[in-house]
N, C-alpha and C positions, 0 to 999 in steps of 0.2 A: 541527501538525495537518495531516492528508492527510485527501481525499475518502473517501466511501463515501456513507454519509448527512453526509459532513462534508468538508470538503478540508484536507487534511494536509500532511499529506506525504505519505500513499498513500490505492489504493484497492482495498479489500476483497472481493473474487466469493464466492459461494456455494461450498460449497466443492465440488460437483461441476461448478464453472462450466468447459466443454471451454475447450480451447486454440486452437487454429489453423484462423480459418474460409477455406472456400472460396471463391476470386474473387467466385464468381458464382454465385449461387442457382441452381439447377435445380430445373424439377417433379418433383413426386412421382408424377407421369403420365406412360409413356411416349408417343414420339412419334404420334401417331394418337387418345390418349384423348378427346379431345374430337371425334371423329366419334358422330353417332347413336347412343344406348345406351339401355338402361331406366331409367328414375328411380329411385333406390334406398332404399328406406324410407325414412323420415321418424326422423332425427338421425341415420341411417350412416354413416357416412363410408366416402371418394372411394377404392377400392382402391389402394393403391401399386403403382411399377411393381415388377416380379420382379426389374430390380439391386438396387432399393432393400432388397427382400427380403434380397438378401445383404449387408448391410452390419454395420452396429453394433448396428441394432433390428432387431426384425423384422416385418414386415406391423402383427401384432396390436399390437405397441407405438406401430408408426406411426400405426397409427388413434388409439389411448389418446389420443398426444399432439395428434393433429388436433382432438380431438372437446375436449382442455382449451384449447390456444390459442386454440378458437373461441369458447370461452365466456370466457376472462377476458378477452380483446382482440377485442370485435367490431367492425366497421368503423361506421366514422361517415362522413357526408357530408362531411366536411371532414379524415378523418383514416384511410388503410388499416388495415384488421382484417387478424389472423392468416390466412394459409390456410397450403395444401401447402406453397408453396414454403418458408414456415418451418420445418415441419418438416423439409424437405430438408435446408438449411442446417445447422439444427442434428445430423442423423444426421452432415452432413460434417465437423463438429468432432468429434464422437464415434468418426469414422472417425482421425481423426488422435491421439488421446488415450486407446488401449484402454482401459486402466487407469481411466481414468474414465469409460468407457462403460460398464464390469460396474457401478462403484458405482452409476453414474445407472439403470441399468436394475434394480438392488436398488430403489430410492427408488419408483419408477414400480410396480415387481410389488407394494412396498407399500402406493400410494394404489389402487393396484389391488384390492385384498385388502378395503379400508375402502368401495369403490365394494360391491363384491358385499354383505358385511355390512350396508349403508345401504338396497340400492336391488333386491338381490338381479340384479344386471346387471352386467355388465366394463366398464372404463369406458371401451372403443369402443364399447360400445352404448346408453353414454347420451344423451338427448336434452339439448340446451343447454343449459334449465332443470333440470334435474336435473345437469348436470356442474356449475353453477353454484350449485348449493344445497350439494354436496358441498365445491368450496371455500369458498365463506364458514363455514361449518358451522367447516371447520379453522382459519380463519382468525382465527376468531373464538372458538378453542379454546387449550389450556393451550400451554406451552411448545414440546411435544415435537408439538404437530399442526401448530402454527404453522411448526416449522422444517422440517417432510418437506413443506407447501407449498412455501415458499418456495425450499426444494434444486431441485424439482422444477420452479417456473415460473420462476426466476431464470434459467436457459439460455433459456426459451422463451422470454422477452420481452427478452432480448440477442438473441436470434436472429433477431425479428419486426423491431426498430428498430433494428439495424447493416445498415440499408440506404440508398442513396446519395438515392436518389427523395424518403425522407419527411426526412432531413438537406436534401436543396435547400429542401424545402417552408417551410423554416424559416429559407431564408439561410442554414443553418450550416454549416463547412467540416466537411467529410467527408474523412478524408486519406488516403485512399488514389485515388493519381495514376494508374493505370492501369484507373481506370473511367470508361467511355466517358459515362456518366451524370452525372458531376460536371461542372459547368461549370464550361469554363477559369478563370473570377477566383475558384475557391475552390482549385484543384490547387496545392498548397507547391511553389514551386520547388525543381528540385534541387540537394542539400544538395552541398557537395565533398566533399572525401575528407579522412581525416586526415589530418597533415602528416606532413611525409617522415623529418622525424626522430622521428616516435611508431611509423613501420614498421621503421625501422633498429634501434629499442633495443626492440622487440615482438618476443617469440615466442612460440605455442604452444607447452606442453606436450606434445600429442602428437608436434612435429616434434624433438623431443631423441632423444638416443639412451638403448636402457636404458640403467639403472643407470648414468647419468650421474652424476657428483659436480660441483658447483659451489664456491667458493667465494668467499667475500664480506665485509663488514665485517659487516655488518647484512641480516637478510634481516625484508620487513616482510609480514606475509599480510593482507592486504585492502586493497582501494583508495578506500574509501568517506572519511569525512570524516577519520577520525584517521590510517588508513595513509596517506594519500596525502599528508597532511601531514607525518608523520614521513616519509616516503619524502623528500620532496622537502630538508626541514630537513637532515636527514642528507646528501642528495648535495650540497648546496650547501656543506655542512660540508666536503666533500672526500673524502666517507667510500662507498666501494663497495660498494653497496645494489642488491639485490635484489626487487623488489617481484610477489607472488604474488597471482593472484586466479583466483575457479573459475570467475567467468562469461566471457564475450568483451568484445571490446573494439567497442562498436559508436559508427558515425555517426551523423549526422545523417542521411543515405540510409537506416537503418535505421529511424528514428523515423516510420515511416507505416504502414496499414495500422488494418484498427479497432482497438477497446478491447483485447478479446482478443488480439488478435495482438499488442500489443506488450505484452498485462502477463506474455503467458508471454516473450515474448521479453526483460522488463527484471523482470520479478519471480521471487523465490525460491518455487517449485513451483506457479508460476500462482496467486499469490499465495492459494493455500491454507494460511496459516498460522493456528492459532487455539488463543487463551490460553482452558481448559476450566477453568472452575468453578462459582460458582452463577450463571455463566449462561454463554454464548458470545459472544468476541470476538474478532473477524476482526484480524488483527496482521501485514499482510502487510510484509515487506522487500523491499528491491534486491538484487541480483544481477550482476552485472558490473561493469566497470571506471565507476568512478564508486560502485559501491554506491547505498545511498538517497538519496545526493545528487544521483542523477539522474534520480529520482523521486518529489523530496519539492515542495512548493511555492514555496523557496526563501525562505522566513521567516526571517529572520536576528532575533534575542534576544539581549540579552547576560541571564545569571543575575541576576536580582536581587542586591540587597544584603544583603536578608535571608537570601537560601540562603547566601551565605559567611560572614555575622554566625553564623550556626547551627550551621554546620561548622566555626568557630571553636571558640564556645562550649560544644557540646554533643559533638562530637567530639574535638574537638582539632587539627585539623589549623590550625593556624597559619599558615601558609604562604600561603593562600589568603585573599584579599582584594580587593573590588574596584580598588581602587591596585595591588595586587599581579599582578593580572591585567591589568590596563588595557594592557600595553606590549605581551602577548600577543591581545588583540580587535582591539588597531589592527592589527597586524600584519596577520591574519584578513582583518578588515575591509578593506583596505586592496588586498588583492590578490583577492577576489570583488569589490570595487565596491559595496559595501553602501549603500542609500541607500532615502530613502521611496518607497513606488508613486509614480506618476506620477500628478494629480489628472484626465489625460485617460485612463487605463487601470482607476480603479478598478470605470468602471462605472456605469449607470442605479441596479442594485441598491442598491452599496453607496452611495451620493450619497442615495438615500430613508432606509437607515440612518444618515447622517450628519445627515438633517435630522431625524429621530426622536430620536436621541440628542440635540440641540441643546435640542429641544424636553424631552424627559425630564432636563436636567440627568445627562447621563452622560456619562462620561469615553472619546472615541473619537480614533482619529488612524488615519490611511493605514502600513500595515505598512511595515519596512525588509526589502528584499531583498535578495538575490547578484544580480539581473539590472536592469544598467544600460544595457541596448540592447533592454529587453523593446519589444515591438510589439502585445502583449497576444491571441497565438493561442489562449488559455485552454488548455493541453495540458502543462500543467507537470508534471502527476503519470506523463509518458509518454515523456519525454526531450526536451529543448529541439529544437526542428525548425531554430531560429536560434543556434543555440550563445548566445544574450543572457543564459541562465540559466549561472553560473559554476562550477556542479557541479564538483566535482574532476574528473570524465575530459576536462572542456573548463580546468582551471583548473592545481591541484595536481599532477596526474599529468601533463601536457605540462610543467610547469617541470622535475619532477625528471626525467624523461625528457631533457629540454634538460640539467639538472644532469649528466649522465652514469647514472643509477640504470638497471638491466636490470626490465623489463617481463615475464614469463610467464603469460599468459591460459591458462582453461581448466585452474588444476593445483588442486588438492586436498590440502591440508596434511592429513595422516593422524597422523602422532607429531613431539615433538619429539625432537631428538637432545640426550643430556643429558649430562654426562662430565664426572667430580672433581663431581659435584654442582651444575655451572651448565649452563645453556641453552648448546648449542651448535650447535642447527639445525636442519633441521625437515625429515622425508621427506615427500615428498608424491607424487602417481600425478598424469596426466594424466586431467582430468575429463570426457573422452569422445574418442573413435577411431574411424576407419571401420572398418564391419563388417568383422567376421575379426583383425580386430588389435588386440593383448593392449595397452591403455594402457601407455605407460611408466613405471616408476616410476626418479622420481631424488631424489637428498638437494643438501640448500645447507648447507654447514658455515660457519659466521660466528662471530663476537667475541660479537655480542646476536642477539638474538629478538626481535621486535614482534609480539604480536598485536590483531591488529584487525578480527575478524571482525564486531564489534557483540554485544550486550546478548545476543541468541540462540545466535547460533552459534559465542563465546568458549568459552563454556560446553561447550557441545556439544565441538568441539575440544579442550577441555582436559580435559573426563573421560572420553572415551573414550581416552584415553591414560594407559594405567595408571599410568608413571612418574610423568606430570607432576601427575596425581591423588592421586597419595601424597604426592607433595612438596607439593602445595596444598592438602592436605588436613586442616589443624592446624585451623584458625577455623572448618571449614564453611562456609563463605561460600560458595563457588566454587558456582553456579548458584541461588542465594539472593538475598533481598531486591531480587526484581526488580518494579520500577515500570515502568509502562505509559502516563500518560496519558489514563484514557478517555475518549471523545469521543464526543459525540453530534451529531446539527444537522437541521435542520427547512426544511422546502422552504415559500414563501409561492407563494403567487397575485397580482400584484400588479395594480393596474388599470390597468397600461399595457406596451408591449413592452420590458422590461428589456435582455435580449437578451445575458444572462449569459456567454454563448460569443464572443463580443466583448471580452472584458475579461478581467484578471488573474483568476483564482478565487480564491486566497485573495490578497487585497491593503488586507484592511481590517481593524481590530479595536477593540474596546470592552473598555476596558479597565475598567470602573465596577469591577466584581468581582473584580477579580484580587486581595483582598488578603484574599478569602475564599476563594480555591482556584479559581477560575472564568475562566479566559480565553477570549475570544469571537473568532471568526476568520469570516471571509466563506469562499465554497467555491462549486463551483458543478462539472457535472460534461457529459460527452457525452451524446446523447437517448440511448442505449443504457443507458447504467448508472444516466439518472436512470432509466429506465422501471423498472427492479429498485429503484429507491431510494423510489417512490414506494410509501406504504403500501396499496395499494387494488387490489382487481382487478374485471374487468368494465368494465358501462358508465362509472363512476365514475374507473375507472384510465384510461380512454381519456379521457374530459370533462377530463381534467387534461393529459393528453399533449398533446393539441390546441393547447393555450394554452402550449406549452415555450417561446414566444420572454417567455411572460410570467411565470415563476416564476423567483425569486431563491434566492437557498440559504445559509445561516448556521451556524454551529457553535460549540459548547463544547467546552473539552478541563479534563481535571481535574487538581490539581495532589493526585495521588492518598493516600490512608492507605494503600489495603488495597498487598499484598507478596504475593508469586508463586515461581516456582522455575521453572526450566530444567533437564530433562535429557536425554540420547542417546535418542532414538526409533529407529525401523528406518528402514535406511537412511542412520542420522546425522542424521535431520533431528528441530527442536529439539520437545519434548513440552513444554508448558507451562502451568503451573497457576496458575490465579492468582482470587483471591476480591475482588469487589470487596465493600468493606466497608461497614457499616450506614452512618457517616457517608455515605461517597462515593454512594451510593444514594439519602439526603436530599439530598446537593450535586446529583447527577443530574439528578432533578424539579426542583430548582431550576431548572439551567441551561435545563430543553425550557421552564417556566413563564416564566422571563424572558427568552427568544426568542421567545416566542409574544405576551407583550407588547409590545415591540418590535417588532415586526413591526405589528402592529395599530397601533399608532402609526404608522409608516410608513405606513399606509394598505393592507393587506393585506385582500382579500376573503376568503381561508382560507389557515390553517397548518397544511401535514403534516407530523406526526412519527413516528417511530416507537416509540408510545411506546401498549400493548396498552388498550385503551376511550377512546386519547384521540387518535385517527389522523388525523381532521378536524376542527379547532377553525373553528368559524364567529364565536367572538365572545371580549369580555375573559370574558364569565362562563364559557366554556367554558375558558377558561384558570385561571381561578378555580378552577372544581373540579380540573381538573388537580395544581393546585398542593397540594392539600387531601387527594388520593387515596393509598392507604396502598399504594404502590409496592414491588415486589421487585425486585433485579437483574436477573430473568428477563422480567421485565414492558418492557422498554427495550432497544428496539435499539441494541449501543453499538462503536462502533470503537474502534481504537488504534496510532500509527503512533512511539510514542516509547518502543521496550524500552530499558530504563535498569537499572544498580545491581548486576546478577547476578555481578561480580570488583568487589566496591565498596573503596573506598582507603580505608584506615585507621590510625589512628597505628603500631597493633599487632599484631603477625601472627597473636593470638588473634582479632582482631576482624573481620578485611578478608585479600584477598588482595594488592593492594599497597602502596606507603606513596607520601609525597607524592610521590616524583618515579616513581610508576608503575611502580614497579621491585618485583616481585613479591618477599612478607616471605619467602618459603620457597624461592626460586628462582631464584637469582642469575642475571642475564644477560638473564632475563625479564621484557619489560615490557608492559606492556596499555594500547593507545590507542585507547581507542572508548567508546560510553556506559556500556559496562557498569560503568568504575569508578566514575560517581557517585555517593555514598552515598544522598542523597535524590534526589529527585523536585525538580526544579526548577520547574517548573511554566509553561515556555515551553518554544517548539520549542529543539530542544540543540544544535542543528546547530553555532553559530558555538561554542558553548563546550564541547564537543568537540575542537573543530580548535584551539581556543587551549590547553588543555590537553596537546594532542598537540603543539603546536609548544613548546610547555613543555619538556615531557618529553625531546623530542628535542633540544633543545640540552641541554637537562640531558646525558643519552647520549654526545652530539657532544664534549662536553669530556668525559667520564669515557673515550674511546676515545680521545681525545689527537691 
């Protein structure tokens, strides 16, 4: 499980959330505006200056957004309110992300349109109380009003609190090191450079020459938990491996900068991913070398016993056993460093939920990690600043790099190459060039095939490739039965300074529930995306931001029924459907119901969730109704950071697309390591069983290549 309203393994934006903000806020006023001028009606807003004119928005829109940030974030005595300078900010992320500045400025012409209709006025000429009756109105409306709010103010209030000034206010580090406003003991030292032999066996794709030909034993496409394990298994094998990935290869120098700046910099399309069905769920991935391993929380799980009892008995796969696996988790385990939080990192928050649970007779214990050098920077979901988090680009991928394996950042697996009917390699294009120059496209010809692009983007990859679609095309499987995970989690108030950004975020769990589908994770996130996370705008949103040293964060993830589907979108990126199901809808309520107890036992003043007439609970009876209310999927803000099952393994090549040793039924040479082969839902984070199953797999390979 990852942040959003939850900490995950990832965290979610709005999906016209911009990309890349600028240093430093500038007014919306040019130089001189604050000499002597006429006062300007009563709720107009401040003219912009005429650059601002030429930018992303224009004049009129910049008003719009002045006249909303003023009303849902007003200042308080103890806490800055919206003005210009936010809107500035945010036109300069818009300046940097066209493509997402036509959608956001769609969103805008449409709240636009519902201003006139309401109030017969645009909505830069509403007066506060009127832009303010206009949002609650939607907020407090069906589905589809709910969401064109929160498209719409989810930049503004990233925009308002990714500032340096209101993070001091709070103690909290703020990581970006080149603002003169952070005091020195919060600026991250600087990080070093990778090591000298991850430069020597690294190359860019664009730096190849065309129509290169490579060749190799094994070439494996992704570097996230399963390739980089197979990567590395293989080279220590002996075996000349290839290892392909589209993102770059970044540092720890890289890991600063706010929220924004590093999820377009470490997530897959700014983390704009989302599984569409009867409701909406943000489902963002990693992106670069490490994959989501270097953006997930670093929860380490092994599978229960009951999910391989299951796939025993109901599948067939024999094979699979916790004995049978055990030699492959140590293994895992062994070389991330897996062990429990530290009892001095997990935190004010979680130590109130430990003595809550004590007292409720429930079942809780300190989570095991990959990061056994954590110092508890809370920024797990954003790339370890300390390399302490074991991620494969800090773990996996430097050994098989050490093993001798070839590293190429930035390439794009496009087809496989296929001949006599086995995998025999895979063309891929460099995934991006400086301007004027034609990417290169080059082929890696090998023995086997690894894919491991994860649960979405297997998929993706393998049916846009007509061959390899035909040949995997017998079971129907191949972009089917995909598991998610979803997640939900709720923000307290607590009566005292927690100070959540201090400590691991997710570093704790309760486990009472897990044998009904229900696992509970601690989370906890930066003032910028709690501001988007908390359910409330206006004065209310503010009275809450105020007290950020004082709200805790908790979450549920579902060990899900409902099933989904993956296919080719424009562009290649993944389209995906997915329904969460009547059961998982009642499990849902549960889970916000028995957080919000919880919580209140812990001694919580108010619990927010997002969860539509139940967004401020003040008591148990408000949890009570909660619990009692006749809930729809659309009705619950819900995340999800675990795509699973979409090439699920199967005894049969009717059934699955590979069989126990990952070795696809229709496609000889081809094998798939990553979550997508799990048949079910395991119903913890999959990270470690993942990477044991790929360390499987690849010795399994490693002796069949002799």
């Amino acid at each position: 499980m990852q942040p959003a309203t939850l900490s995950r393994d990832r965290l979610p934006l709005a999906p016209t959330a911009p990309s890349l903000p600028s240093d430093r806020p500038g007014p919306l006023e040019p130089p001189g505006a604050h000499a002597p001028r006429p006062e300007p009606a009563a709720g107009a807003a401040p003219p912009p200056s005429a650059s601002a004119a030429a930018g992303p928005l224009s004049v009129r829109e910049q008003q719009s957004l002045l006249c909303l940030a003023r009303a849902v974030m007003p200042a308080r005595s103890d806490l800055r309110g919206a003005d210009a300078a936010t809107v500035e900010r945010l036109a300069g992320w818009l300046r940097e992300a066209p493509g997402m500045a036509s959608g956001y400025r769609g969103l805008l012409l449409a709240l636009d349109a519902l201003a006139w209709m309401r109030f017969r006025s645009r909505l830069a000429d509403l007066d506060p109380s009127a832009a303010m009756a206009l949002c609650r109105s939607l907020n407090e409306g069906d589905f589809a009003a709910r969401s064109l709010l929160r498209a719409v103010l989810s930049p503004l209030k990233l925009a308002h609190f990714d500032d340096p000034r209101l993070y001091a206010q709070f103690d909290a580090p703020y990581p970006r090191a080149d603002s003169e406003l952070v005091p020195p003991h919060l600026r991250p030292a600087a990080p070093p450079e990778l090591p000298r032999y991850a430069h020597e066996r690294t190359q860019r794709a664009v730096d190849l020459a065309p129509d290169e030909v490579i060749d190799c034993d094994v070439v494996v496409i992704g570097s996230g938990a399963g390739g980089a394990v197979a990567a590395y298994e293989l080279a220590a094998a002996g075996h000349a491996v290839v290892l392909l990935e589209e993102g770059a290869y970044n540092g720890r120098r890289d890991f600063v900068g706010s929220s924004l700046r590093r999820v377009q910099l470490m997530y897959r399309d700014t983390s704009a991913t989302f599984a569409l069905g009867n409701t909406v769920i943000p489902l963002p991935v990693g992106r670069g070398v490490g994959g989501t391993t270097a953006i997930n929380s670093g929860t380490c799980f092994r599978a229960p016993d009951r999910i391989f009892r299951a796939w025993q008995e109901h599948l067939g796969l024999t094979r699979y056993s916790p004995e049978s696996m055990a030699p492959f988790y140590e293994r895992v385990e062994g070389v991330l460093g897996v062990g429990p939080t530290a009892a001095s990192l997990i935190g004010r928050g979680a130590e109130r939920i430990a003595e809550a649970c004590a007292h409720l007779g429930w079942k809780h214990r300190p989570l095991s990690r990959n990061a056994p050098e954590c110092d508890g920077q809370g920024v797990c979901c954003f790339g370890c600043p300390t390399d302490a988090k074991r991620s494969t680009n800090v773990s996996y991928v430097p050994m098989a790099l050490r093993a001798g394996c070839q590293l190429i950042t930035l390439a794009r697996a496009e087809r496989l190459l296929v001949q006599g009917g086995r995998a025999v390699g895979v063309e891929a294009v460099a995934s991006s060039a400086p301007p004027g120059q034609r990417p290169p496209r080059f082929k890696i010809r090998s023995r086997a095939v690894v894919v491991a692009c994860g649960a979405l983007m297997t998929p993706v990859l393998l049916l846009s490739d007509e061959r390899a679609r035909r040949a995997l095309g017998r079971s129907g499987a191949l972009g089917n039965n995909l598991s998610i995970h979803p997640a939900g989690g709720v923000l307290a108030l607590m009566p005292e300074a927690v100070r959540g950004y201090r400590s691991v975020p997710q570093g704790y769990a309760v486990e009472q529930f897990h044998g009904e589908g229900l696992l509970m994770e601690g989370a906890f996130m930066p003032l910028d995306l709690t501001a988007v996370s908390v359910p409330l705008i206006g004065p209310e949103l503010m009275e809450v931001m105020a007290v950020y040293d004082r709200l805790a964060c908790f979450g549920f993830m579902l060990e899900d029924e409902g099933r989904g589907r993956v296919r080719p979108g424009p562009g290649r990126r993944p389209l995906v459907r997915y329904d969460l199901s009547p059961a998982d809808v009642v499990r849902a309520r549960r889970g916000f119901e028995l957080l919000g107890r919880l919580y209140f036992a812990a001694g919580a003043e108010r619990v927010l969730c997002g969860v539509r007439g139940f967004e401020d609970l003040r008591s148990l009876d408000d949890v009570a109704r909660l619990g009692q209310a006749p809930l729809r999927a659309r009705d619950m803000e819900l995340t999800a950071y675990h795509p699973l099952g979409s090439a699920r393994m199967s005894r049969s090549g009717r059934d699955g697309v590979v069989d126990e040793e990952l070795q696809a039924h229709d496609l000889p040479g081809l094998y798939i390591c990553d979550g997508s082969v799990l048949p079910t839902s395991p119903g913890v984070n999959p990270q470690v069983t993942i990477m044991a199953l790929a360390s499987r797999a690849a010795q399994h390979l490693a002796e069949r290549l002799g």
